[in-house]
N, C-alpha and C positions, 0 to 999 in steps of 0.2 A: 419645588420652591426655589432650586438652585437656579433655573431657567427664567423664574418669574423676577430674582434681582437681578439677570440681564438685561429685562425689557427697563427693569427702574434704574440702572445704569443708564441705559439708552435714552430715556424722557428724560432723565435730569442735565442733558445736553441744554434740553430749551432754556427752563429759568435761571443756568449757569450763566448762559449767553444772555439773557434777559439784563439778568441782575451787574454782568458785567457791562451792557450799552450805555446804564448809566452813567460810566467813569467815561465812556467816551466820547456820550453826545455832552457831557458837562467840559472835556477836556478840550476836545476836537471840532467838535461843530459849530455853525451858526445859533445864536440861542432865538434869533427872533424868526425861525420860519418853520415852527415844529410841524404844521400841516404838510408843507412841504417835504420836510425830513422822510415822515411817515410813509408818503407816497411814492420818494425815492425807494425810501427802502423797502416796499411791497411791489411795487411795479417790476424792477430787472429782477428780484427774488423769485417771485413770479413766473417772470417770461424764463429764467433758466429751468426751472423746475419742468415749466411745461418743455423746451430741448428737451430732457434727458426722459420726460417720458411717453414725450409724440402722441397722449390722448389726449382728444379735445372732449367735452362734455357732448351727453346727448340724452335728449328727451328730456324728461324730467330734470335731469343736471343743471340745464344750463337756470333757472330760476329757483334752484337748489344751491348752486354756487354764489347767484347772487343774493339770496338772504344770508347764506352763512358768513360770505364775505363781508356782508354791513355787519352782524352782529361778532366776531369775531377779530374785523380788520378795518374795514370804514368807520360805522360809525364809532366803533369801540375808542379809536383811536382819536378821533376830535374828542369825546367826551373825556378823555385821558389828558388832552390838550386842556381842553376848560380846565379842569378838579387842581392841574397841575398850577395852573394860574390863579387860583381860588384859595386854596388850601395848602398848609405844606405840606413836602410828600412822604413824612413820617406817617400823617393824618391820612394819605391816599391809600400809603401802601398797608396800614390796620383797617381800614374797611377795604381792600381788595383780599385781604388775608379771610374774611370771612368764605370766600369763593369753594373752597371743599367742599364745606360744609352745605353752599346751597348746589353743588355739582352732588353731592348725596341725595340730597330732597327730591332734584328735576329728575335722575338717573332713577328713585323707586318708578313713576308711572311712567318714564319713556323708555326703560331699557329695562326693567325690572328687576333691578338691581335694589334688593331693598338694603337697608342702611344697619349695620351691625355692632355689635357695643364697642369695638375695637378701634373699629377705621372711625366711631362717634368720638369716642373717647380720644384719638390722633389728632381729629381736628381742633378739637378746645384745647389740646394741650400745646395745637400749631398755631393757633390765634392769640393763645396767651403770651406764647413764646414771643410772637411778631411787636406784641405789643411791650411787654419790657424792654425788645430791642431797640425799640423806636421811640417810644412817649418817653423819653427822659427828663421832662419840661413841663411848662404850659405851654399846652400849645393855642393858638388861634385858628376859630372855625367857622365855614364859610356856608350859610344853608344851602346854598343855590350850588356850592362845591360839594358839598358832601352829595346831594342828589345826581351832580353828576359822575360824582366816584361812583355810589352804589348803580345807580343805572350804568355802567359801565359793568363794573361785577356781575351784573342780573344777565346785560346781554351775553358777556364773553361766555357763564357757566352754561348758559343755555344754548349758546352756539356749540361748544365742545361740547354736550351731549347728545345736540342732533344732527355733530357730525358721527358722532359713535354711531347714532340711530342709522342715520340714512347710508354708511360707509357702504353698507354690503360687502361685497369682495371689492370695490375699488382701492385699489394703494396707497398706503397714503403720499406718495409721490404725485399722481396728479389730485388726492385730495387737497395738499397745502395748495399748489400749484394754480388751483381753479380760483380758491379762495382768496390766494393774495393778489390774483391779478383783477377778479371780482372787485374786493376792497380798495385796491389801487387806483381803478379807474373810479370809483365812487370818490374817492378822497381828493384827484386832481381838480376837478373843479371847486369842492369846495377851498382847497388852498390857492388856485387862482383867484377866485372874488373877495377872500381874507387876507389874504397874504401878498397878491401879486402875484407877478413874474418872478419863476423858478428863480431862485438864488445862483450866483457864479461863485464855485468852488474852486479854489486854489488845491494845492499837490496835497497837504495835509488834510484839510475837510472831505479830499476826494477818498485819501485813506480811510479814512473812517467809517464814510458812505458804506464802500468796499468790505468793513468789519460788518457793520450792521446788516444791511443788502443780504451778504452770503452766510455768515455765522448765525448771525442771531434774526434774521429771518430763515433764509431757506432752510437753513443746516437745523436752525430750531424749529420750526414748524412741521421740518419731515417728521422730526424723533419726536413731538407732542403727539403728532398725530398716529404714529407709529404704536406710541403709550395707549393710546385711547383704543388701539386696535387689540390691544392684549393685557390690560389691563382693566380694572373695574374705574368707572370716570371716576369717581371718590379720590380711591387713591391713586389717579394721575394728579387732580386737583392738590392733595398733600403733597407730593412733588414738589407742584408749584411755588410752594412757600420757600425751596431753595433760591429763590430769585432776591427778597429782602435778605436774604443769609447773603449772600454772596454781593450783594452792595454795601451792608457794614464792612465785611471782610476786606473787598478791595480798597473800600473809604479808609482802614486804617493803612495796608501794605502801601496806597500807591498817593494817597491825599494825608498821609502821617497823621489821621484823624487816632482820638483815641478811645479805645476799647474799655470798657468799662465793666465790673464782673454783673451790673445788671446785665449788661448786653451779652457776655459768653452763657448768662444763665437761660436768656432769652432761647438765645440759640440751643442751646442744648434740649430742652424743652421742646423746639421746632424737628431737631431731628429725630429726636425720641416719638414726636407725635406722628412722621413721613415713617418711621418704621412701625410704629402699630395699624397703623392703615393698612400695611401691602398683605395683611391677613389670606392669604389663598381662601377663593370661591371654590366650591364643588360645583364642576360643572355639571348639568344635567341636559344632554340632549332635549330638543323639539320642548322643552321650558320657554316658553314667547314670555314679553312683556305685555303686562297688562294692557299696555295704547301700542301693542305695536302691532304693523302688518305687514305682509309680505311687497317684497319691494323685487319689480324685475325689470326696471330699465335701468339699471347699473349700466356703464358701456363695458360690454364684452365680459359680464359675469348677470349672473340671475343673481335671485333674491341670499341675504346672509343665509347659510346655511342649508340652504336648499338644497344640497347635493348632497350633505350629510343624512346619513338613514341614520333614524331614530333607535334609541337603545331595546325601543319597546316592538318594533316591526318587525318579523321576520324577513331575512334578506331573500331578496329577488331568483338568487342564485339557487338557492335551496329546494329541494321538491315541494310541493304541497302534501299534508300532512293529511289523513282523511281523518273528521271528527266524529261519531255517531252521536247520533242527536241526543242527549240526554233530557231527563225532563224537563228542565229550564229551557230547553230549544225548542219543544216541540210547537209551541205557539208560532212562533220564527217558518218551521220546517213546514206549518200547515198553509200560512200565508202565502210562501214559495213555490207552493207546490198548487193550490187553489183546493185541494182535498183535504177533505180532514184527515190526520195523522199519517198521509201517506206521502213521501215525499214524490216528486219529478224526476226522470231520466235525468233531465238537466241537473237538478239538485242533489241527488243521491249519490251519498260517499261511494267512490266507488271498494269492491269486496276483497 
């Protein structure tokens, strides 16, 4: 268990850094070129990631990359632009808060992972939480924002579980790496025919960039996907609720907003829900997912698992054990043999 809250140390890098870009694209940035932004910041995230781990995609990858990267980084992010412009984002970030819970649902048939009264019970207590932090109000709401908040939730839970799916042994170093530069190149056109010509950044906006770009892309998208490699997608997805925690948090430290005991109860309720989730799985070797299949164009690994011998196989290394046929075999031993009850040279244990 003590190893399993290092990996949750580790994932909570992302939505820390998530939760904190909003203090800075609010602070630092340009506000009218958010496609742009987006693209800045997945494209050099991207291209450094691939530097430091010199794999390019191959085979199946490379149309692998590019759907995970629309559902995770492309398209996710225009439709994060709309909801943003649609809705306020107290109202964006209580339907992105549902995201656990449907990262539970996709994970029973893609990974078969099925869903447990624990990490169930984490999520309603993380959604609840999210939502006293936030609805403090009326709020006003957008139909055509709210479909694109949720369509946005649907694609990201569903991308992060069939990055888990398709991972195999690939790292997640060139898993972020393929994805954001996938999504990056999907996003610059559409920000060019929205937006225009890239924006000119001054020494401040460039800083910024610079936050977002390395911290809360690369730096965050290594350790999500690092999560998703060692932990059950469920509870990576509660994790993720740390990202609305950490923007009231910063909203009051560095925007002197004020905190209110709905909002510390909110939260507490959020954290209490990311710890009932991280419930340790028993793992059982050669246990597949119901939809899942063996995967061997990974570059430079075979399929998950495939090297691992089953708890249930006798190892390779071992002799062969000779069995005498008992009566439950002898149908078996008649077949092999083409005689009746008498087994083959070939087949017979030897004495």
């Amino acid at each position: 268990m003590e190893g399993n809250w290092r990996w949750v140390a580790l994932t909570a890098i992302a939505p820390v850094s998530w939760g904190a870009s909003y203090v800075v694209t609010r602070q630092l940035l340009p506000a009218d070129h958010a496609l742009w932004g987006a693209a800045i910041r997945a494209l050099p995230a991207g291209l450094m990631l691939l530097l430091l781990t010199r794999t390019l995609p191959r085979g199946a990858w490379w149309w692998r990359a590019t759907v995970l990267g629309a559902l995770n980084i492309g398209a996710f992010f225009v439709l994060v632009y709309v909801a943003a412009q649609l809705l306020p984002s107290s109202v964006a970030a209580m339907l992105m808060a549902v995201a656990p819970a449907m990262m539970m649902a996709l994970a029973w048939p893609l990974l078969g992972e099925r869903p447990r009264v624990l990490p169930v019970l984490g999520a309603t207590l993380g959604f609840v939480g999210v939502c006293a932090m936030l609805l403090t109000g009326a709020q006003r709401t957008d139909p055509w924002g709210v479909v694109a908040s949720v369509t946005a939730m649907l694609m990201s839970s569903l991308g992060f579980v069939l990055s888990k799916r398709w991972a195999g042994q690939v790292s997640p170093l060139p898993l972020a790496s393929w994805q954001l530069l996938a999504g990056g190149l999907l996003l610059a056109p559409v920000a060019l025919v929205v937006e225009g010509t890239p924006p000119v950044l001054d020494a401040t906006q460039a800083a910024g960039f610079a936050f977002l770009s390395l911290v809360a892309t690369a730096l965050a998208y290594w350790a999500w996907f690092s999560g998703l490699a060692h932990l059950d997608a469920g509870a990576v997805g509660l994790i993720g609720l740390l990202n609305p925690v950490t923007g009231v948090l910063l909203g009051t430290l560095v925007a002197a907003e004020r905190l209110t005991v709905q909002q510390a109860a909110g939260m507490g309720l959020v954290l209490l829900g990311i710890a009932l989730g991280q419930q340790s799985r028993p793992r059982r070797p050669g246990v597949a997912a119901p939809w899942s299949s063996p995967s061997s164009d990974a570059p430079g690994s075979d399929a998950p698992g495939s090297d691992a011998p089953s708890s249930d196989a006798p190892s390779s290394d071992a002799p062969a054990r000779p069995v005498s046929p008992g009566p439950g075999r002898a149908s078996r031993w008649r077949r092999r043999s083409g005689r009746s009850g008498t087994p083959s040279a070939r087949c017979r244990p030897a004495a």
